[in-house]
C-alpha positions, 0 to 999 in steps of 0.5 A: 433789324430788317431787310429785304423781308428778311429779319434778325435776331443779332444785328450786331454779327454784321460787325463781322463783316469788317473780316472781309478785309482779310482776304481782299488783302491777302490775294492782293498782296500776293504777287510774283516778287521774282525779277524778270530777264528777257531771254529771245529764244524763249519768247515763242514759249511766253506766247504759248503761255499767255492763255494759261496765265489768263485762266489762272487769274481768273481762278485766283479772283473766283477763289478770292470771291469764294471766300468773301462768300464764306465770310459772309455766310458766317455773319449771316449764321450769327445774325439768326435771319429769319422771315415771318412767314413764307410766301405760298400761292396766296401770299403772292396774291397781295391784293387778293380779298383779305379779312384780318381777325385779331385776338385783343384779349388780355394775354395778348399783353404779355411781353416776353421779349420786351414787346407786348404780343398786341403791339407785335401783332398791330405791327405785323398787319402794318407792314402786311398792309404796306404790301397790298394796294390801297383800294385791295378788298381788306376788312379787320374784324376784333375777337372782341366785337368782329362787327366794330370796323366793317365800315372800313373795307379798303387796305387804306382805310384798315389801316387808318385804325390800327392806331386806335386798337386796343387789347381789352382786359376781357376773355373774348374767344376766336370762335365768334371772329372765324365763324363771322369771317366766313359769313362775310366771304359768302355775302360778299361772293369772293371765290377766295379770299384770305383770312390772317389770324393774329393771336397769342398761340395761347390754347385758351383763344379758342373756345373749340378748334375750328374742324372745318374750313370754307373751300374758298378761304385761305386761313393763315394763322399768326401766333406771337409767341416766338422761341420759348414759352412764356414765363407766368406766375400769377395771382388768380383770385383772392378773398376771405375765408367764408368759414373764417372771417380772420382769414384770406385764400390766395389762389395761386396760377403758374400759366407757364411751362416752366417750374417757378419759385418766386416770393409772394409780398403781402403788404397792409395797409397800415404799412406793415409787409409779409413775405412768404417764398412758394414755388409752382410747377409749370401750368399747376394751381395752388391755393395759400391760406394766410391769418391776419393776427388782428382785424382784416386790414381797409386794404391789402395788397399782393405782388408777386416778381415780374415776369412775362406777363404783368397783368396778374402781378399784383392784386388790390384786395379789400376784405369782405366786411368783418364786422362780427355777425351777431346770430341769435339763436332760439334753441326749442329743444330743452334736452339737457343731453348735447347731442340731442339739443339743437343748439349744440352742433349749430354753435359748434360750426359758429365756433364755440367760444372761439366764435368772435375770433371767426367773425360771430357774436352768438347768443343762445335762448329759449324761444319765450325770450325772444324779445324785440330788443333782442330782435334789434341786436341780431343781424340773422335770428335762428329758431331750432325746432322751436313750438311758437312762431311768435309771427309778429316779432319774426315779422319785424325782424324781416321788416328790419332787413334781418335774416331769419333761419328755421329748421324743423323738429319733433317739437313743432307745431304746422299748424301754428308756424302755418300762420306765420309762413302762409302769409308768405305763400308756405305750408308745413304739412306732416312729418314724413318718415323715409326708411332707408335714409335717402340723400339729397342734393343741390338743385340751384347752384346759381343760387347766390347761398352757394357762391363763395365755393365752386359747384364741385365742391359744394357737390362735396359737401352734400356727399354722404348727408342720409335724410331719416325725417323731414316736414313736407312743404309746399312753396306755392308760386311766390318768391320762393326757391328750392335751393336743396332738394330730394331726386324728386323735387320734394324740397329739403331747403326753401329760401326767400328773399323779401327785400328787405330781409332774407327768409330760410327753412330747413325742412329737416332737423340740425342735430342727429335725431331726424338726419345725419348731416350734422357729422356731414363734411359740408355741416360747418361750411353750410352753416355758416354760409348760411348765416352770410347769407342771410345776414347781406340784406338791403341797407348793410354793405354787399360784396361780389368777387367778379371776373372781367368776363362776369362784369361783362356779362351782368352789364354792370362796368358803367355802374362802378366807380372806381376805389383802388385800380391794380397798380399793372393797370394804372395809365396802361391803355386798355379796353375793359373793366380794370382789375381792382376795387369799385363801389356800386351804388344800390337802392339802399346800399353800397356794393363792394365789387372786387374785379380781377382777370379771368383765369383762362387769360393766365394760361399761357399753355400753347397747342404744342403744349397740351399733348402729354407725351410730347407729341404735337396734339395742337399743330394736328388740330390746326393741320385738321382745320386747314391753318396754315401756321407762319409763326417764324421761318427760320433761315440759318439751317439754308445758310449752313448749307450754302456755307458748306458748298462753299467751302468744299467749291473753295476747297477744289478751287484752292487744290487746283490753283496750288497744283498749277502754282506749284508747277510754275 
């Protein structure tokens, strides 16, 4: 409710106002009940009284008002009356030149009090623009597209398009938006201007706090958010295991300050439910790992209970493909001692007999049983230090759209795997013997072999791997990438991608006898990434888990066609690509794309909220950039005291009106 540019929380205290009657009816039922007599010798006296009774009527009314006034003070305490935003020498110039920036990012569709912060914010600029004149300078720029609406340059004319604003499910930054507003008031010479922020309050608006303002412009920044924080438990990203292809990881986000337990529901697509209670503190991450019982479901959806924000409530997940790898393994080392056959360690990261049950179909031979029957069985072939190429098989296998993996040893032969590798612009050189051991590291992290995991936890894994030997190579400049290196460049680990097969060489050995990686931590995970890897080739069914903003970027929202859209999106009226699954279509296969929110719009965490003692480290910032901050001005503390001058103004008023009564 709203009145006179005043607002209120509790409309419903003016019910109180019915308590005036109670003192209207007490002062004017209080009258002199004595009957009167005339006495003529003292009617000179009645004269001399007649002035004195006057004054003592009118404070009997000023005491009658002054408690009117404190009933009425009392109702306005209930009511909560607030302003939005307090009036300063510019906010009195309405037709001032004004530029409207407004954040449109996804969490700007939290709703904590029942209204979704952009549709407050689309509100707010409407009564504001009611205010101005209609040809007043006024432009409106989006964090998302600060250019889409500077053809509309009036108040009348900004305000005709606020119906067709719409939040996006993007993670646009204020940045661009403020850097371009300032741009426009030096182009178009205003000596000063306005600049209205209208945002979530959320610190993940800005991508770096403006330190410096224009002399000329006036910024007044707007935050949605009201009394409290905001309550999140979210669903930041799901996705299969990479080691573990009977496995899901569930990434858990609380975007809010506030510790939350809640149950997470997995509900399959074969009709079957699973409910599993966690709790989250406020603003912490958790990852939950869950084993299907049998093969991974076409579908899999995950809700959480609603809350502020209902954007990442639920999730649609579609696993990866789970059909079972089939890896032929070529073992080129007939030690009959295990920890010196090459096959030994590469089976056990593929799991031993336990193989199928992590997605793996293996089968082990001598480099003289290669044959093109078993060349037509696997889906990535792997020779250990195997002595014969046998180029022409390891030829169609790549033809085919087969991945092929080769790491070196004692027993191979440059010159005869020169033969196969040169048509594809390698060489093998001699055996380098490095003493000490050195260690090597990831020189492409882009690299599509490193993306189910992030860049520091892959860092991680090459952490304590010591290199003793290795086989110099040289890469030409073909199609080959260098993805692990020594400091020097000198590469450890060369891929290609030939479309349609993949190609791999590990200039090293995979046991113990050239390096120690085999008791590495990031042993087990390498492998079997590797033999993802190479085994996603051209005709054989992709997948990519992407955030919003990835889509965005790689400009490939129009290629997706929609399969399941995330239930919180379904009718809701937004811009952007919709969290959920899509099929892309390729040359020769189809892509699967797994969409979902970025993790910077479930953060709820507020400037307020980032010192960590308590202090305001954010309103210092925004103090330090020259903002203004109007989120609510609120009234009642104003009221109270006016209350309380009242009562001690009725309180003297009553003391004298009872001296003088009771000397009548």
């Amino acid at each position: 409710m709203s009145l006179l540019n005043i607002s209120f929380l509790a409309p419903l205290a003016f019910v109180g106002l019915l308590v005036l009657g109670i003192p209207l009816y007490l002062h004017m039922r209080h009258k002199p009940r004595a009957e009167r007599y005339a006495f003529p010798a003292i009617d000179f006296l009645l004269r001399a009284e007649k002035k004195r009774k006057r004054r003592f009527h009118v404070e009997q009314w000023l005491l009658m008002l002054f408690r009117l006034l404190i009933v009425l003070f009392l109702v306005l305490i209930f009511a909560k009356p607030y302003v939005d935003e307090k009036f300063g020498a510019s906010g009195l110039k309405v037709n001032a030149p004004l530029v409207v920036l407004l954040d449109d990012s996804a969490s700007m569709m939290a709703a904590p009090d029942g209204e979704r912060f952009f549709e407050r914010a689309v509100e707010q600029i409407g009564d504001m623009l009611s205010q101005r004149g209609g040809s007043a300078p006024t432009l409106i720029m989006l964090a998302s597209n600060p250019d889409a609406f500077l053809d509309r340059t009036t108040t009348t004319e900004v305000a005709s398009v606020l119906a067709q604003l719409k939040a996006t499910t993007g993670s646009p930054k204020l940045d661009d938006g403020y850097r371009r507003a300032l741009e426009i008031v030096k182009e178009k010479d205003w000596q000063q201007a306005i600049l209205r922020i209208y945002t979530d309050g959320s610190l993940s608006a800005w991508s770096q706090m403006p330190t410096e303002r224009d002399g000329n412009v006036e910024v007044i920044y707007n935050a949605m958010r009201r009394e409290r924080g905001v309550e999140n438990l979210g669903l930041a990203k799901v996705d299969q295991v990479v080691a573990d292809a009977s496995s899901i990881e569930v990434d858990l986000m609380n975007g809010g300050g506030q510790t939350t337990a809640a149950d997470l529901r997995l509900s399959f697509s074969d009709g079957t439910n699973l409910t599993h209670p966690l709790r989250l503190d406020g603003f912490d991450r958790a990852v939950h790992r869950f084993g299907m019982q049998e093969e991974m479901p076409a579908t899999l959806t995950l809700q959480l209970p609603p809350d502020d924000f209902d954007l990442d409530n639920e999730v649609i997940y579609a696993p990866r493909g789970n059909r079972r790898l089939k890896v032929l393994i070529l073992d080129g080392d007939p030690s009959p001692e295990a920890l010196h056959a090459e096959s030994f360690f590469f089976k056990n990261a593929l799991g031993l007999e336990e193989s199928k049950q992590y997605g793996y179909d293996l089968d082990i031979i001598s480099p003289a049983g290669l044959s093109p029957a078993k060349i037509d069985w696997a889906d990535v072939v792997c020779l250990l230090n195997a002595d014969l190429p046998q180029g022409a098989l390891l030829k169609q296998a790549l033809d085919a759209g087969k991945g092929v993996f080769i790491s070196q040893g004692a027993r191979v032969d440059t010159k005869a795997w020169n033969g196969f590798l040169g048509e594809y612009g390698l060489e093998l050189w001699e055996t380098k013997t490095l003493d000490p051991p050195i260690p090597a590291g990831i020189r492409e992290f882009d690299h599509p072999l490193f993306s189910p995991f992030e860049q520091d936890a892959w860092a991680s894994y090459m952490e304590g791997m010591n290199i003793g030997k290795f086989n110099l190579i040289t890469v030409g400049r073909g199609q080959a990438k260098v993805p692990i290196a020594f400091a020097d460049g000198t590469p450890l680990l060369v891929t290609m991608d030939l479309k349609p097969g993949r190609l791999a060489i590990w200039t090293s050995s995979l046991d113990l006898d050239w390096n120690n990686f085999a008791l590495s931590f990031g042993y087990v995970p390498f492998v079997r990434q590797m033999m993802r890897y190479l085994a996603e080739q051209e005709g054989v069914a992709g997948y990519q888990n992407l955030t919003v903003s990835e889509v965005l970027e790689q400009d490939i929202a129009a290629s997706l066609n929609p399969k399941h859209i995330a239930g919180p999106f379904r009718g809701l009226d937004i811009a952007g690509p919709k969290p959920g699954i899509y099929t892309r279509d390729l040359d020769n296969r189809t892509e699967f794309v797994q969409v979902r929110l970025d993790d910077a719009e479930l953060d709820f965490k507020s400037f307020d909220q980032i010192g960590e003692s308590g202090d305001s480290e954010g309103a210092s910032m925004m103090e330090q950039a020259g903002f203004r901050s109007y989120v609510r001005a609120e009234l009642a503390p104003q009221v109270q005291w006016m209350l309380f001058a009242m009562i001690l103004v009725e309180s003297l008023v009553a003391a004298r009106v009872s001296r003088q009564w009771g000397r009548r």
